[in-house]
N, C-alpha and C positions, 0 to 999 in steps of 0.2 A: 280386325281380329278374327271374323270370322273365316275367311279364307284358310287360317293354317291349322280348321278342324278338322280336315280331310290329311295333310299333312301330319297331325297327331295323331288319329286315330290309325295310321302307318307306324308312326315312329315307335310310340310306346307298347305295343305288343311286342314289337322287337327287342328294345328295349329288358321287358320285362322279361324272355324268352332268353334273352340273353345272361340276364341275371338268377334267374330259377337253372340254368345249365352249369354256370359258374361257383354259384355256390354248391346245386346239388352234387359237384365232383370234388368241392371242398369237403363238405359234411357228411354227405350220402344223401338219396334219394327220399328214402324215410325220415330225416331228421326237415329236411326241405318242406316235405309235405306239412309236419309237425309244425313249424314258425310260420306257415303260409295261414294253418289252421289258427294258430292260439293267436297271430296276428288278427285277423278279423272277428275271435272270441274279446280278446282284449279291446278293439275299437268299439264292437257294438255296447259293451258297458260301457265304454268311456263315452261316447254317444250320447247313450242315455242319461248315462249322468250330466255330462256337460250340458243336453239339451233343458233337461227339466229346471237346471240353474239359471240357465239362461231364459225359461218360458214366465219362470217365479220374477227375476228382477223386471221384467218387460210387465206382467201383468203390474208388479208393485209400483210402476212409471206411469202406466195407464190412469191406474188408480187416486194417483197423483197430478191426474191433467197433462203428463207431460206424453212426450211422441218418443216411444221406443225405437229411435232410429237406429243406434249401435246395436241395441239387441237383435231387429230383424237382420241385417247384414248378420248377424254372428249364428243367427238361423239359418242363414243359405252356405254361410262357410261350413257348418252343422251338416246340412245338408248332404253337400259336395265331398266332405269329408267322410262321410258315412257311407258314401257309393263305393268312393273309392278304397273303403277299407275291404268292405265286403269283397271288392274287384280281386281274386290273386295273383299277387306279384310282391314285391317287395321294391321297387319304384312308386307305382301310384301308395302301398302300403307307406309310404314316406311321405308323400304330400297328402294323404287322407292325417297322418298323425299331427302335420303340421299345421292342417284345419284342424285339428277337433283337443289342441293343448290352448289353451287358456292366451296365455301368455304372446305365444307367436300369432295366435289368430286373430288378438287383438292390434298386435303392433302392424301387422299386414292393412286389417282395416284405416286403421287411423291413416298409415301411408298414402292408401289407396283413396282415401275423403280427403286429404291433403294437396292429393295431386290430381285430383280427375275434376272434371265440369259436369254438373249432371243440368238437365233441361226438365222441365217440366210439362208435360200438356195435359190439357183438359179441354171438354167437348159438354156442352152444354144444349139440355135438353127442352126442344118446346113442344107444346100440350102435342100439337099433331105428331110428331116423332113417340112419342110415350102414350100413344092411346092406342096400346096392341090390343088392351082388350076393353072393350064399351066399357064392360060393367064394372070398373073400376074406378070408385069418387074418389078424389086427392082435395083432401082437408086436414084441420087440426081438429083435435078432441081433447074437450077437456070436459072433468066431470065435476059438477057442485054440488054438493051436500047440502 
């Protein structure tokens, strides 16, 4: 996969360049400017909103013992979605709205945990690895009245 970010970061300015031309000699130059603009006003609210929704249900999981996994993934599509609104263009402006609508960003997700393998590692630390600084004692505390 990463091989063809060099390959995208070609394509899609062209892309986009080419679609900011096409429309702008459809509608005019200033009507262009305008959905470039109220595109990226419209994603940053929606952003926002979608993100705080999504920060409330993940806390209310937390709270409940459980592992907000779909919430984080729905944070980095959040994420992605939000750069790419800001980006102008009206291509990335398509796939930023299709991260940041409820509905497709979750049917993406669920695809995506469906069909991928994910691995896990972890790296385990001993006393001499973790003694960067002397003066640090590593215990429990507890206090009794």
């Amino acid at each position: 996969m990463i091989r063809f970010w060099p390959a995208l970061f070609l394509i899609i300015p062209i892309i986009e360049v080419y679609l900011l031309i096409k429309v702008g000699s459809v509608i005019g130059a200033g009507w262009t400017i305008f959905l470039v603009v109220l595109t990226a006003v419209i994603g940053v609210n929606l952003l926002r909103q979608q993100g705080l929704s999504t920060l409330m249900r993940a806390n209310q999981l937390m709270s409940q013992g459980q592992i907000p996994a779909m919430e984080m993934l729905e944070g980095l599509f959040l994420a992605v979605g939000g750069a790419l609104l800001i980006t102008p263009g009206f291509f990335t402006d398509t796939i930023g709205f299709i991260c940041l609508l409820p509905f497709t960003r979750r049917m993406i997700i669920k695809h995506l945990l469906l069909n991928s393998t994910f691995q896990a590692t972890y790296k385990v630390h001993t006393k001499t690895e973790s003694a960067a600084d002397p003066r640090t004692i590593e215990g429990e505390y507890r206090r009794e009245d």
